[in-house]
PQR file with spaces between the fields and no chain letter, atoms N, CA, C, O and H, PARSE charges and radii, in Angstrom:
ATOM       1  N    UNK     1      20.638   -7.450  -12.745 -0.4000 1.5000
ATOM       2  CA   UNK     1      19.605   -8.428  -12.498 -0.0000 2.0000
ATOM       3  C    UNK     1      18.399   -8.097  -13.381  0.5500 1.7000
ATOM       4  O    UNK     1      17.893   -6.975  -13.407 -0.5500 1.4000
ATOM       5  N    UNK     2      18.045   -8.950  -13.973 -0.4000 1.5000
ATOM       6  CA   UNK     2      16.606   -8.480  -14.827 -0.0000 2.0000
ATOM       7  C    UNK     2      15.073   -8.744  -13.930  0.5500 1.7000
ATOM       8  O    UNK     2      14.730   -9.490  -13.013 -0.5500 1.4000
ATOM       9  H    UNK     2      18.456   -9.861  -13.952  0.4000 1.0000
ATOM      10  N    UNK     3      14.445   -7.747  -14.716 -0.4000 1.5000
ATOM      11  CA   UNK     3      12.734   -8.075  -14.044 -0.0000 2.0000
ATOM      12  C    UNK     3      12.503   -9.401  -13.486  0.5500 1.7000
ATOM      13  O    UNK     3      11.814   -9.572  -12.480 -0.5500 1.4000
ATOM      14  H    UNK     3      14.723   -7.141  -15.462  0.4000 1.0000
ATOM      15  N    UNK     4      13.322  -10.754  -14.412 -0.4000 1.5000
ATOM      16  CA   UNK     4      12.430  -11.860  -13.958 -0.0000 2.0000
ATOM      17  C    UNK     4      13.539  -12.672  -13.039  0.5500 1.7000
ATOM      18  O    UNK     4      13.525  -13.903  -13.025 -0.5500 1.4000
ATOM      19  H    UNK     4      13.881  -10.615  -15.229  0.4000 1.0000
ATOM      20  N    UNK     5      14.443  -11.956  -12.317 -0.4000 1.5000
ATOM      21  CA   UNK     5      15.325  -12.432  -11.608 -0.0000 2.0000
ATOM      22  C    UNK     5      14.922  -12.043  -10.700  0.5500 1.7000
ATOM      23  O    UNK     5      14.652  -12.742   -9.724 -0.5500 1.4000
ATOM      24  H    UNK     5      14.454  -10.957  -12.328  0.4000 1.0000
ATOM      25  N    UNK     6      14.704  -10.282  -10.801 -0.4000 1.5000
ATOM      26  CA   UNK     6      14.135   -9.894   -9.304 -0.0000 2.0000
ATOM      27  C    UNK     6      12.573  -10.446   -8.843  0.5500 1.7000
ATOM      28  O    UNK     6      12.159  -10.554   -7.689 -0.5500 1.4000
ATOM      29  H    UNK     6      14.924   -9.714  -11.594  0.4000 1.0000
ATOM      30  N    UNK     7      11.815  -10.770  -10.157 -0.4000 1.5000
ATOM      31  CA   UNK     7      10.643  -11.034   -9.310 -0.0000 2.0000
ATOM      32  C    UNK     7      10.644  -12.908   -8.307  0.5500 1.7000
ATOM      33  O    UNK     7      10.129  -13.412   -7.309 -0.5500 1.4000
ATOM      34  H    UNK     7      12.151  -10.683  -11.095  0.4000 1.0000
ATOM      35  N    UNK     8      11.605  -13.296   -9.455 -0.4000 1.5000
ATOM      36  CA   UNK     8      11.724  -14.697   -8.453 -0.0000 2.0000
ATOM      37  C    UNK     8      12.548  -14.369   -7.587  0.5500 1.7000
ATOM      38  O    UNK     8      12.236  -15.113   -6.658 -0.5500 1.4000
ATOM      39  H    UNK     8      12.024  -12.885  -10.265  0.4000 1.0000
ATOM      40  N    UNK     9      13.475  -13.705   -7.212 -0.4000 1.5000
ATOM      41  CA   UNK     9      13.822  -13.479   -5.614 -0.0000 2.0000
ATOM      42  C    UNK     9      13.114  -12.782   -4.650  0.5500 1.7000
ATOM      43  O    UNK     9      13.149  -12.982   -3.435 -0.5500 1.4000
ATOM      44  H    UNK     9      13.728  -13.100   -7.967  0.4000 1.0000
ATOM      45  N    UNK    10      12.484  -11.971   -5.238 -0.4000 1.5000
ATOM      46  CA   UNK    10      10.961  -11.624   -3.961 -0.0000 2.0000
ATOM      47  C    UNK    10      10.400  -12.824   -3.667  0.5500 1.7000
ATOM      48  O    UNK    10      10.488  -13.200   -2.498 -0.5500 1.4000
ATOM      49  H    UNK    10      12.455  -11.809   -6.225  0.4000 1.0000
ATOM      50  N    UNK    11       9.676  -13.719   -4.696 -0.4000 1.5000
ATOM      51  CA   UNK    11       8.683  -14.399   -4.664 -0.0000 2.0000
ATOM      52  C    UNK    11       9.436  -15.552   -3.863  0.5500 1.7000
ATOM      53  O    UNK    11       8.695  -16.114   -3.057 -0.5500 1.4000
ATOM      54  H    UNK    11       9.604  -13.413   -5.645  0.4000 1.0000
ATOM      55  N    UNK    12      10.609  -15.980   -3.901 -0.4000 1.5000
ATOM      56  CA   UNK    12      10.836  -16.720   -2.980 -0.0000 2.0000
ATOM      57  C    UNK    12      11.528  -16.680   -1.276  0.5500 1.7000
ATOM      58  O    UNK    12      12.075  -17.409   -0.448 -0.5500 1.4000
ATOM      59  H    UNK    12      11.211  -15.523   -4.557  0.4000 1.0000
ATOM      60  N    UNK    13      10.970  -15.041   -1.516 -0.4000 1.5000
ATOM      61  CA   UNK    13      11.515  -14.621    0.085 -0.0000 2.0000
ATOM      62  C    UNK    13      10.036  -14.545    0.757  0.5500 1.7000
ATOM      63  O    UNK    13       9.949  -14.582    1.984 -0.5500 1.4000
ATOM      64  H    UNK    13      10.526  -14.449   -2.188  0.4000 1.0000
ATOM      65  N    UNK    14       8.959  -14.446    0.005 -0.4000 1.5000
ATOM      66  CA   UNK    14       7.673  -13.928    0.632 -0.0000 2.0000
ATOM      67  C    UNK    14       7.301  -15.636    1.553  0.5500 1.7000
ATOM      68  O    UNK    14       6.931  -15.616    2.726 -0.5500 1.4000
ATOM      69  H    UNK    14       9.029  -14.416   -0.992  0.4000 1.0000
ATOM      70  N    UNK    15       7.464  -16.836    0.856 -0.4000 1.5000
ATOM      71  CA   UNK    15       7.077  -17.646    2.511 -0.0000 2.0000
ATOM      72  C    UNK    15       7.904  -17.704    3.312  0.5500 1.7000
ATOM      73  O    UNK    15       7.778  -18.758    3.935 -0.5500 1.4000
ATOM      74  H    UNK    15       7.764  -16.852   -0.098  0.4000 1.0000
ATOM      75  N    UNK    16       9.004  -16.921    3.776 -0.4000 1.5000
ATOM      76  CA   UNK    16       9.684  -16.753    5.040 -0.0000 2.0000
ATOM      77  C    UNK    16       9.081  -15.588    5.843  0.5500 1.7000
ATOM      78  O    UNK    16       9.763  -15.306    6.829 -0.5500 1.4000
ATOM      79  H    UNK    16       9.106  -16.064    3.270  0.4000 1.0000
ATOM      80  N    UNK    17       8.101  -14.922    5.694 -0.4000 1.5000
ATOM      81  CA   UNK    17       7.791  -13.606    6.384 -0.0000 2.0000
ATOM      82  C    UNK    17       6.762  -14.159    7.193  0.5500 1.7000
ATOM      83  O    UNK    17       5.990  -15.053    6.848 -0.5500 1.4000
ATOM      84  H    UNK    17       7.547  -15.151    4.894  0.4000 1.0000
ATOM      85  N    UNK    18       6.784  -13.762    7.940 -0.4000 1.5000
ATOM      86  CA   UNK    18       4.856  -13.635    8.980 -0.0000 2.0000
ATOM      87  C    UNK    18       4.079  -13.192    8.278  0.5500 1.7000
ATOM      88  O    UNK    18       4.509  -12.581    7.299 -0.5500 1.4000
ATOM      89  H    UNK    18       7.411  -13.035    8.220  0.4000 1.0000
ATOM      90  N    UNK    19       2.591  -13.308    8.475 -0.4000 1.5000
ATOM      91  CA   UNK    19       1.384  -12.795    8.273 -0.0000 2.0000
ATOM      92  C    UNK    19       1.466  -11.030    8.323  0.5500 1.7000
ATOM      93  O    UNK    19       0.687  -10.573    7.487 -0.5500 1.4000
ATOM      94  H    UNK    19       2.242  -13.803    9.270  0.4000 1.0000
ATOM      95  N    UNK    20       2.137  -10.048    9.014 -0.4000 1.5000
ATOM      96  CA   UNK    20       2.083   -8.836    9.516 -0.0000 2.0000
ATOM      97  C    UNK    20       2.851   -8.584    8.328  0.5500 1.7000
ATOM      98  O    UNK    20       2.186   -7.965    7.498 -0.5500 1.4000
ATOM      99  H    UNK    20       2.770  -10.420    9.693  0.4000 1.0000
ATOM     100  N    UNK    21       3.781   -8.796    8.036 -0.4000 1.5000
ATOM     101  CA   UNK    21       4.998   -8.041    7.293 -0.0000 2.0000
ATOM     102  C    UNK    21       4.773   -8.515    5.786  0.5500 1.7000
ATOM     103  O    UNK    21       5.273   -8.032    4.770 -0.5500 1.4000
ATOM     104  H    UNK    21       4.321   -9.300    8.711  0.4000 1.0000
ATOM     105  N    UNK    22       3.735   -9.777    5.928 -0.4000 1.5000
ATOM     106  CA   UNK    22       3.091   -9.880    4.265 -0.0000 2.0000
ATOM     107  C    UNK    22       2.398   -8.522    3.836  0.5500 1.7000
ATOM     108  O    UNK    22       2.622   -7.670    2.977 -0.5500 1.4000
ATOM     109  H    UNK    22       3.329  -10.170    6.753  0.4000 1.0000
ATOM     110  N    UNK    23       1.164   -8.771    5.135 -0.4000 1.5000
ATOM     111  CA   UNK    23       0.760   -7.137    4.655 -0.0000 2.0000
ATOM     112  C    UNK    23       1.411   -6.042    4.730  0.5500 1.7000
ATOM     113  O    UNK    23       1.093   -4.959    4.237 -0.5500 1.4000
ATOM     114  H    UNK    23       0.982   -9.463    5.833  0.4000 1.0000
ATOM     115  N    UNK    24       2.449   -6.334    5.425 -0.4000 1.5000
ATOM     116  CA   UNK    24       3.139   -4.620    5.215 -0.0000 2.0000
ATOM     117  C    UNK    24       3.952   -4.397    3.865  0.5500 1.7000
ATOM     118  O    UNK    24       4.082   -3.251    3.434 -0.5500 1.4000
ATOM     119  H    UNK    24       2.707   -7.214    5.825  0.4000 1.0000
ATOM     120  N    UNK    25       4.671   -5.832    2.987 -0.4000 1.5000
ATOM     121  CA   UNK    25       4.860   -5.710    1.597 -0.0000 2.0000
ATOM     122  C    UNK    25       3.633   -5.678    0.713  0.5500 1.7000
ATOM     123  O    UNK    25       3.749   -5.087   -0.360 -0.5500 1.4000
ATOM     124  H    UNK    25       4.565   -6.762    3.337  0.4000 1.0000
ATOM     125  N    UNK    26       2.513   -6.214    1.008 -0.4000 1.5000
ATOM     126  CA   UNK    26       1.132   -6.137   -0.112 -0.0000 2.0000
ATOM     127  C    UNK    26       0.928   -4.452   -0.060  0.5500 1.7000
ATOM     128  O    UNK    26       0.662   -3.808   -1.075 -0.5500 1.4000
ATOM     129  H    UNK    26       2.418   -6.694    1.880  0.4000 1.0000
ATOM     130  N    UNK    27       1.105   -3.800    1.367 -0.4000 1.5000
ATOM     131  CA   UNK    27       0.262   -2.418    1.617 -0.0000 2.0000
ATOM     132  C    UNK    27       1.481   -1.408    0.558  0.5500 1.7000
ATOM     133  O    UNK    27       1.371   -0.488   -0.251 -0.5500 1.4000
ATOM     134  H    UNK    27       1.321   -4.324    2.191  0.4000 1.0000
ATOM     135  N    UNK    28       2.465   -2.112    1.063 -0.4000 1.5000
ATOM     136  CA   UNK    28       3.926   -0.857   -0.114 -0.0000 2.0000
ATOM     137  C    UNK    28       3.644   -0.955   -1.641  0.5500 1.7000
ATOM     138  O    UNK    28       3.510   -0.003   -2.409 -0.5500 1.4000
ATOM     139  H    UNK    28       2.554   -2.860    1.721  0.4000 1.0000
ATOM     140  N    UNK    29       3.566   -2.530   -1.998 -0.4000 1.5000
ATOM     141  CA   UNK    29       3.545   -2.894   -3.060 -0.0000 2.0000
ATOM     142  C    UNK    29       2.264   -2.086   -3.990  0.5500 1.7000
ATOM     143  O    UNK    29       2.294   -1.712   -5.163 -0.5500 1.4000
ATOM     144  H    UNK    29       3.675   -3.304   -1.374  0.4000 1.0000
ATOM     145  N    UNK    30       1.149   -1.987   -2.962 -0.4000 1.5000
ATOM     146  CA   UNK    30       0.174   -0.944   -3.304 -0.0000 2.0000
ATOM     147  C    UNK    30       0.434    0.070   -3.849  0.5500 1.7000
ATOM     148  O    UNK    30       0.260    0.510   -4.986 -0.5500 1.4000
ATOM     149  H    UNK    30       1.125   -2.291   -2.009  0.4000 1.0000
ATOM     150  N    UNK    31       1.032    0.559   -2.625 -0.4000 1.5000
ATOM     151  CA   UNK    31       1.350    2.127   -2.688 -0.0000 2.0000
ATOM     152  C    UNK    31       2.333    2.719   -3.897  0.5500 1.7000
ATOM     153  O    UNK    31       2.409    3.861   -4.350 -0.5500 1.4000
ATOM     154  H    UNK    31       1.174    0.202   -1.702  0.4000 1.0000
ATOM     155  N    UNK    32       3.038    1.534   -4.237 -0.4000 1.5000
ATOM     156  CA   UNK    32       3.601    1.719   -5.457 -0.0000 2.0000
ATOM     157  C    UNK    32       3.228    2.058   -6.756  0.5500 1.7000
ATOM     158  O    UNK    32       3.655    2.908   -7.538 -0.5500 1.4000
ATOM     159  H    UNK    32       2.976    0.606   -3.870  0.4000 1.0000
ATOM     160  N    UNK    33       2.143    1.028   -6.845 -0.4000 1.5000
ATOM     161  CA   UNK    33       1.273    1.051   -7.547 -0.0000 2.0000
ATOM     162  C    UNK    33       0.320    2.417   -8.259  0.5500 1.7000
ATOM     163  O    UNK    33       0.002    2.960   -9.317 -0.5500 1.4000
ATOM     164  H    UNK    33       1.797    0.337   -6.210  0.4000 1.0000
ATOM     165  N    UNK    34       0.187    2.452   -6.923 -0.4000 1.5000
ATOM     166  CA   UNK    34      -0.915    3.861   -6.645 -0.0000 2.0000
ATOM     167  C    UNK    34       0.018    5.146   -7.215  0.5500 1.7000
ATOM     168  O    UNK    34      -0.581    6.045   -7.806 -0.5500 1.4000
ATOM     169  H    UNK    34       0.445    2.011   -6.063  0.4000 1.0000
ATOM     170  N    UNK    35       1.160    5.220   -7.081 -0.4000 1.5000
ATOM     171  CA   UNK    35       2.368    6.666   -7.064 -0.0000 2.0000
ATOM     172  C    UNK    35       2.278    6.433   -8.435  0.5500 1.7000
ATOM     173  O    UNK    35       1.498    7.204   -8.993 -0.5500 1.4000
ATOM     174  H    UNK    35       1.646    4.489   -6.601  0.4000 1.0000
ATOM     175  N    UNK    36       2.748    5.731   -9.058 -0.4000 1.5000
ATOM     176  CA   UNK    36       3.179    5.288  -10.982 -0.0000 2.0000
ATOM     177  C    UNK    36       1.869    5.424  -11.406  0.5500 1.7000
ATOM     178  O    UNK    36       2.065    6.240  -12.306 -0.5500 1.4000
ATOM     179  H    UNK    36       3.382    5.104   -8.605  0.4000 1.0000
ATOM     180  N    UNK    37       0.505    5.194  -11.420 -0.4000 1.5000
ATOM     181  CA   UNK    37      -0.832    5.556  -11.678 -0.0000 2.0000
ATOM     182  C    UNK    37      -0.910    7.151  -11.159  0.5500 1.7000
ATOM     183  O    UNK    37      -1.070    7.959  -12.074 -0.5500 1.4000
ATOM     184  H    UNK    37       0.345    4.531  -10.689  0.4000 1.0000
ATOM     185  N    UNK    38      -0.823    7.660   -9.909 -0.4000 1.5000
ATOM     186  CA   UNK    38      -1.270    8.573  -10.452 -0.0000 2.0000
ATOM     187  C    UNK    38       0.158    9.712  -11.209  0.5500 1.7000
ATOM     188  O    UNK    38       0.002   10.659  -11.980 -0.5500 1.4000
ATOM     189  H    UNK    38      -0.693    7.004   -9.166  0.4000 1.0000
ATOM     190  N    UNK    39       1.523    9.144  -10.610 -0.4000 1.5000
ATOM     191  CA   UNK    39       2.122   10.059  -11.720 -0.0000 2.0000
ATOM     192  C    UNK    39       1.933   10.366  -13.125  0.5500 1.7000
ATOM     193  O    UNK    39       2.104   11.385  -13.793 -0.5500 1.4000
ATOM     194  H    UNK    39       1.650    8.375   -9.983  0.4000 1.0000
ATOM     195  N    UNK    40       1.543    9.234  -13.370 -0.4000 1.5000
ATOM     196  CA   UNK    40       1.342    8.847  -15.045 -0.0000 2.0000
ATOM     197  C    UNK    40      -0.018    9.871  -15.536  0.5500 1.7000
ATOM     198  O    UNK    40       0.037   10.534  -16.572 -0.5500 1.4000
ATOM     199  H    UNK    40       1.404    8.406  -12.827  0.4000 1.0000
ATOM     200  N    UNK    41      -1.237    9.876  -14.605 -0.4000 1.5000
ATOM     201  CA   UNK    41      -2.160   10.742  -14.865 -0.0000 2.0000
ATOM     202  C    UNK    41      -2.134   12.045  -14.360  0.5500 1.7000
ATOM     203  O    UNK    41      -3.050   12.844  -14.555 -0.5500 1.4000
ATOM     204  H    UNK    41      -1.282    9.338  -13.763  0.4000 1.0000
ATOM     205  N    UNK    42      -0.739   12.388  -13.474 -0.4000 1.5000
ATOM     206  CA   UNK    42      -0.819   13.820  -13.651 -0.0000 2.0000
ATOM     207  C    UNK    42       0.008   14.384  -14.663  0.5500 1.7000
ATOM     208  O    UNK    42      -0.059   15.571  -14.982 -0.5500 1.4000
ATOM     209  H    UNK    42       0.005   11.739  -13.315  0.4000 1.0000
ATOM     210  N    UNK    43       1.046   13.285  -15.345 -0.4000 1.5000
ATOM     211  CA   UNK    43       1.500   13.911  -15.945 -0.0000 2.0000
ATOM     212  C    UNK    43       1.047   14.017  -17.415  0.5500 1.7000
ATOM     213  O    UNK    43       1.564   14.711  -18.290 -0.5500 1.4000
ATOM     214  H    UNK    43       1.100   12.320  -15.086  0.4000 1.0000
ATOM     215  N    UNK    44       0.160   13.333  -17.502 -0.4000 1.5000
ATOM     216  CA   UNK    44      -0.909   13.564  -18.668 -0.0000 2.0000
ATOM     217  C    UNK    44      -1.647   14.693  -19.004  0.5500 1.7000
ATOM     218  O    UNK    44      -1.923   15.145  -20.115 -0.5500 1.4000
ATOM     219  H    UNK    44      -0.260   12.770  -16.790  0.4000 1.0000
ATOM     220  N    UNK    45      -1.979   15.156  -17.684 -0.4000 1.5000
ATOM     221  CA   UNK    45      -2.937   16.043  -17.357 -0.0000 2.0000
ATOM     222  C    UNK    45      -2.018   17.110  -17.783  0.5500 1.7000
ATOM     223  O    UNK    45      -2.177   17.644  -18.880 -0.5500 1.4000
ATOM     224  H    UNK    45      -1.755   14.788  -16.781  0.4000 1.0000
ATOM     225  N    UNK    46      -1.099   17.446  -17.016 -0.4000 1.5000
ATOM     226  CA   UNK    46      -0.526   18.288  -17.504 -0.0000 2.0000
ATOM     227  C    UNK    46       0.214   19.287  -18.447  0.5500 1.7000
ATOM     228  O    UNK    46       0.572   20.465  -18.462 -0.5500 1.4000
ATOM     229  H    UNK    46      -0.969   17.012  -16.124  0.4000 1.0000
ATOM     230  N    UNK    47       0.258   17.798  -19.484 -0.4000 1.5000
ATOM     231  CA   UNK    47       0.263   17.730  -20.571 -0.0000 2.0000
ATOM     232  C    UNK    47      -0.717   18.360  -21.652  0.5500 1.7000
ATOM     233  O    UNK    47      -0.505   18.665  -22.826 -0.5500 1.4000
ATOM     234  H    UNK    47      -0.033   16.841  -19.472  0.4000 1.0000
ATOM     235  N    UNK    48      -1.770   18.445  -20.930 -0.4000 1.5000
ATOM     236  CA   UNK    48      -3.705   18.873  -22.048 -0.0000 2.0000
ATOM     237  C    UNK    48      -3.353   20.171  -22.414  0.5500 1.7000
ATOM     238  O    UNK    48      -2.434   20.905  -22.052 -0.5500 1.4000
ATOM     239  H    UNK    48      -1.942   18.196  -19.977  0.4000 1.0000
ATOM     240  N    UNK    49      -4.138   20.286  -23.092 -0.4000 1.5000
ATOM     241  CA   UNK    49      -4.293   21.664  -23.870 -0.0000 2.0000
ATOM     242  C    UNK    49      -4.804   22.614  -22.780  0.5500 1.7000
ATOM     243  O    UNK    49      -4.277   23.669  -22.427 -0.5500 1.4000
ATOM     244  H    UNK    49      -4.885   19.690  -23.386  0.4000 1.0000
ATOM     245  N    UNK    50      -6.149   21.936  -22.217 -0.4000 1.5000
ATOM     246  CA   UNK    50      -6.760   22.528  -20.861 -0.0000 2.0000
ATOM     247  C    UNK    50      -5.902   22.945  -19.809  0.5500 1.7000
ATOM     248  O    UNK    50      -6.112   23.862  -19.015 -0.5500 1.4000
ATOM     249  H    UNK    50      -6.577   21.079  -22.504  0.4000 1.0000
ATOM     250  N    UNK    51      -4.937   22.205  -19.870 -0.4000 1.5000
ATOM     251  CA   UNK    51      -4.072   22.522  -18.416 -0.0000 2.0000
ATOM     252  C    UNK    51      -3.431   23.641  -18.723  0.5500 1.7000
ATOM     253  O    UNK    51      -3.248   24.592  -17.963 -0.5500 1.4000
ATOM     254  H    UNK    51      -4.767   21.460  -20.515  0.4000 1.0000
ATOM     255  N    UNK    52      -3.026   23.525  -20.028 -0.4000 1.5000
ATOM     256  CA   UNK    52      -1.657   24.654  -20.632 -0.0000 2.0000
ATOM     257  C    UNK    52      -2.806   25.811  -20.582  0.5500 1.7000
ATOM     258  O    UNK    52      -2.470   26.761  -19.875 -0.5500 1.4000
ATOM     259  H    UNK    52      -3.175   22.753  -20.646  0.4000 1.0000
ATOM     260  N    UNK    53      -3.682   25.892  -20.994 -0.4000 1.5000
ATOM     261  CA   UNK    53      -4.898   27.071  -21.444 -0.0000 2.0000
ATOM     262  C    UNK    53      -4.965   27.734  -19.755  0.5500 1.7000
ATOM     263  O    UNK    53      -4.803   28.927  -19.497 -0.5500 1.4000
ATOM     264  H    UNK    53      -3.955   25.120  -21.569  0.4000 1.0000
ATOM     265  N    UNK    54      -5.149   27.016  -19.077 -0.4000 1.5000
ATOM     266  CA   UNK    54      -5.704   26.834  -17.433 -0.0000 2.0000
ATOM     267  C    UNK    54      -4.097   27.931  -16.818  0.5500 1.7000
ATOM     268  O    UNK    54      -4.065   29.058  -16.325 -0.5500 1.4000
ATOM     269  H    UNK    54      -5.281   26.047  -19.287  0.4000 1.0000
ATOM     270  N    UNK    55      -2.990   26.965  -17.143 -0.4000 1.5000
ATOM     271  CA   UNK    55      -1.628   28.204  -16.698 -0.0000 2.0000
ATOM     272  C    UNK    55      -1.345   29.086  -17.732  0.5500 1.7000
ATOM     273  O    UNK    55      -0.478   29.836  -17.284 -0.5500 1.4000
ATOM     274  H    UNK    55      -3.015   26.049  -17.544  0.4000 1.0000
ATOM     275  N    UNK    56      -1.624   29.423  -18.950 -0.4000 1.5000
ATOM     276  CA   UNK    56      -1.003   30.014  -19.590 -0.0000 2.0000
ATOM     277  C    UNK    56      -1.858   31.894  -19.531  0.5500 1.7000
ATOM     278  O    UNK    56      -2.951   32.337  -19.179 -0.5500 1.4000
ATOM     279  H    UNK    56      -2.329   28.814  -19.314  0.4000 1.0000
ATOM     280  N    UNK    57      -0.680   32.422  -20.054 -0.4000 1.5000
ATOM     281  CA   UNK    57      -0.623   34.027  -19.366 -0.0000 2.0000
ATOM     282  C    UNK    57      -2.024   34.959  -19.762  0.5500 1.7000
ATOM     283  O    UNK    57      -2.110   36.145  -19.444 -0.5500 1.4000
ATOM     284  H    UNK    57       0.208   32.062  -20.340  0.4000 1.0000
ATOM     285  N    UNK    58      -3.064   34.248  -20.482 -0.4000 1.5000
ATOM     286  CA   UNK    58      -4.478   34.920  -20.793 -0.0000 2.0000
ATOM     287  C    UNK    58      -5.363   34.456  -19.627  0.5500 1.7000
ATOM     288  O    UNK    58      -6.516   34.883  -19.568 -0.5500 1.4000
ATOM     289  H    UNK    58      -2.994   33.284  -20.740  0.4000 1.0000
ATOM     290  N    UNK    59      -4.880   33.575  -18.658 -0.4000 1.5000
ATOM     291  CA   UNK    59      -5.704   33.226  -17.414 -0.0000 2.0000
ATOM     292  C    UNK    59      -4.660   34.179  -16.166  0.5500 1.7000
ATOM     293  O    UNK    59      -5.161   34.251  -15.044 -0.5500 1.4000
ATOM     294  H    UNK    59      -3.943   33.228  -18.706  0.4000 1.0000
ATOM     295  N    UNK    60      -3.718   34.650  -16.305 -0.4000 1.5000
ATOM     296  CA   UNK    60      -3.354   36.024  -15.150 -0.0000 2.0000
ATOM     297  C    UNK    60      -4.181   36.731  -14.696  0.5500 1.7000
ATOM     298  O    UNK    60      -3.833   37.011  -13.548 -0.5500 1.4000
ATOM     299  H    UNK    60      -3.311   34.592  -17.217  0.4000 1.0000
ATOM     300  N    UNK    61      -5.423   37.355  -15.031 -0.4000 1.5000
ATOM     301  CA   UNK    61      -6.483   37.451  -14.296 -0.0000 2.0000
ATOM     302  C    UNK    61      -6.631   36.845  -13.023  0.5500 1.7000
ATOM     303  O    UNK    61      -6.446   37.627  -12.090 -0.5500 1.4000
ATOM     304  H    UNK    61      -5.706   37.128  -15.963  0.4000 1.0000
ATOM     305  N    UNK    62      -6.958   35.483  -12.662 -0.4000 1.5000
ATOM     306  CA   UNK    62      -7.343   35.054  -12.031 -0.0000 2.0000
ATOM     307  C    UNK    62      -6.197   34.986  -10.590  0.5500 1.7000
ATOM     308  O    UNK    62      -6.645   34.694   -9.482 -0.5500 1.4000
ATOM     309  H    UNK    62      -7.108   34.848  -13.420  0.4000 1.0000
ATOM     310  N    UNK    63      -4.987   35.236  -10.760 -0.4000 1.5000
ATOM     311  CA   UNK    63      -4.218   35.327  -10.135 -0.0000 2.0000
ATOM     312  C    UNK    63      -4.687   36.808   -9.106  0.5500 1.7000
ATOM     313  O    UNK    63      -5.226   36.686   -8.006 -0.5500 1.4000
ATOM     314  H    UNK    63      -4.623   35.474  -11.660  0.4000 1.0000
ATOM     315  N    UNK    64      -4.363   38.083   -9.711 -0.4000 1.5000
ATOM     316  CA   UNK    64      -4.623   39.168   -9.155 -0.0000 2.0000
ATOM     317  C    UNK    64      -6.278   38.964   -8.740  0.5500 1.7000
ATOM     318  O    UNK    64      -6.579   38.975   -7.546 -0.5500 1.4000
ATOM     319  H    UNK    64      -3.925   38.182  -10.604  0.4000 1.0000
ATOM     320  N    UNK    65      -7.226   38.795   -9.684 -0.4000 1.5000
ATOM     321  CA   UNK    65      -8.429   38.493   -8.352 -0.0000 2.0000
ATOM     322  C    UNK    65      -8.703   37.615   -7.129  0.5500 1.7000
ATOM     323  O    UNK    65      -9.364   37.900   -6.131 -0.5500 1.4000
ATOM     324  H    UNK    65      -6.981   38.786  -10.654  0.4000 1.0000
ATOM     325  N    UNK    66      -7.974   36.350   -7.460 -0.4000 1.5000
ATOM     326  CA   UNK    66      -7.519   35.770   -6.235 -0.0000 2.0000
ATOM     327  C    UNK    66      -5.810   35.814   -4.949  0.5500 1.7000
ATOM     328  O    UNK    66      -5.116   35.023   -4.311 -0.5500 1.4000
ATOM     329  H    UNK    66      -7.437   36.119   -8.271  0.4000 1.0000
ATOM     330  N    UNK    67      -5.881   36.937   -5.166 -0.4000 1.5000
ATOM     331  CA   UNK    67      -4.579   36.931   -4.597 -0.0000 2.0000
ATOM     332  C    UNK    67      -4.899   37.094   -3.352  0.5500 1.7000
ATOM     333  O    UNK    67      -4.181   36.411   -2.621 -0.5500 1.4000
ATOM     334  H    UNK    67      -6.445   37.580   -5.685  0.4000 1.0000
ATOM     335  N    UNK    68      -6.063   38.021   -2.526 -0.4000 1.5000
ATOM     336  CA   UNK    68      -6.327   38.217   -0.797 -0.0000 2.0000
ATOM     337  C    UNK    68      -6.302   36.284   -0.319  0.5500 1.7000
ATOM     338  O    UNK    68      -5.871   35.767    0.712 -0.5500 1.4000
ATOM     339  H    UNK    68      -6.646   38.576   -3.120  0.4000 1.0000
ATOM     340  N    UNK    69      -7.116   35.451   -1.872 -0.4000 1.5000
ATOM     341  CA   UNK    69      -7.762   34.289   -1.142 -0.0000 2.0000
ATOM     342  C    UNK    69      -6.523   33.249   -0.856  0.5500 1.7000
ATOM     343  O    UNK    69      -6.750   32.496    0.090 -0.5500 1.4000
ATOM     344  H    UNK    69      -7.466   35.871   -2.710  0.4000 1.0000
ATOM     345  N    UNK    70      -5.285   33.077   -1.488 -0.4000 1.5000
ATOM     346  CA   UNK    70      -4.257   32.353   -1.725 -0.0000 2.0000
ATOM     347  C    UNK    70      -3.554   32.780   -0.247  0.5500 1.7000
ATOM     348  O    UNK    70      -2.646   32.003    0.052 -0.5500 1.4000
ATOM     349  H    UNK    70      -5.101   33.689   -2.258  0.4000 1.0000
ATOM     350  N    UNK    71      -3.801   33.915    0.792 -0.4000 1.5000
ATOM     351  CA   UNK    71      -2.796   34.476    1.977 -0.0000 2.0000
ATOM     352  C    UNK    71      -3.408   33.423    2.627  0.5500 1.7000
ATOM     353  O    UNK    71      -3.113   33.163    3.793 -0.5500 1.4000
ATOM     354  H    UNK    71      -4.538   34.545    0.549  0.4000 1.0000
C-alpha cells in the first residue's frame, strides 16, 4: 500500500469515530510526531563532536570523581 493509499484510508475512517477516540487518534498521532522529532535530534546530538568529546576516554575523569554520586 503506498503513503497515499494509507493516508486516504485513515482519512476516510476518521468520520466514523466519536468525538473521544478523535482525540485519542489526534493525541497518538502527536505522540508520533513528537518520538521521530526527538529521535531525529538525539540522534544528531549524538552524532556532535561535543557529544563524542563529552564520552570519549579524555573525559574518564569524570566518571571516577563522580562515581559515590551515580549509587
Amino acid at each position: 500500500m503506498t503513503v497515499a493509499q494509507l493516508q486516504q484510508e485513515i482519512t476516510s475512517m476518521l468520520p466514523n469515530l466519536p468525538e473521544p477516540k478523535l482525540a485519542a487518534v489526534s493525541e497518538f498521532v502527536r505522540f508520533l510526531i513528537e518520538r521521530e522529532t526527538q529521535t531525529t535530534w538525539f540522534n544528531a546530538q549524538s552524532q556532535s563532536r561535543a557529544y563524542q568529546e563529552w564520552v570519549g576516554p579524555d573525559n574518564d575523569i569524570y566518571d571516577q570523581v563522580f562515581a559515590d554520586v551515580a549509587r
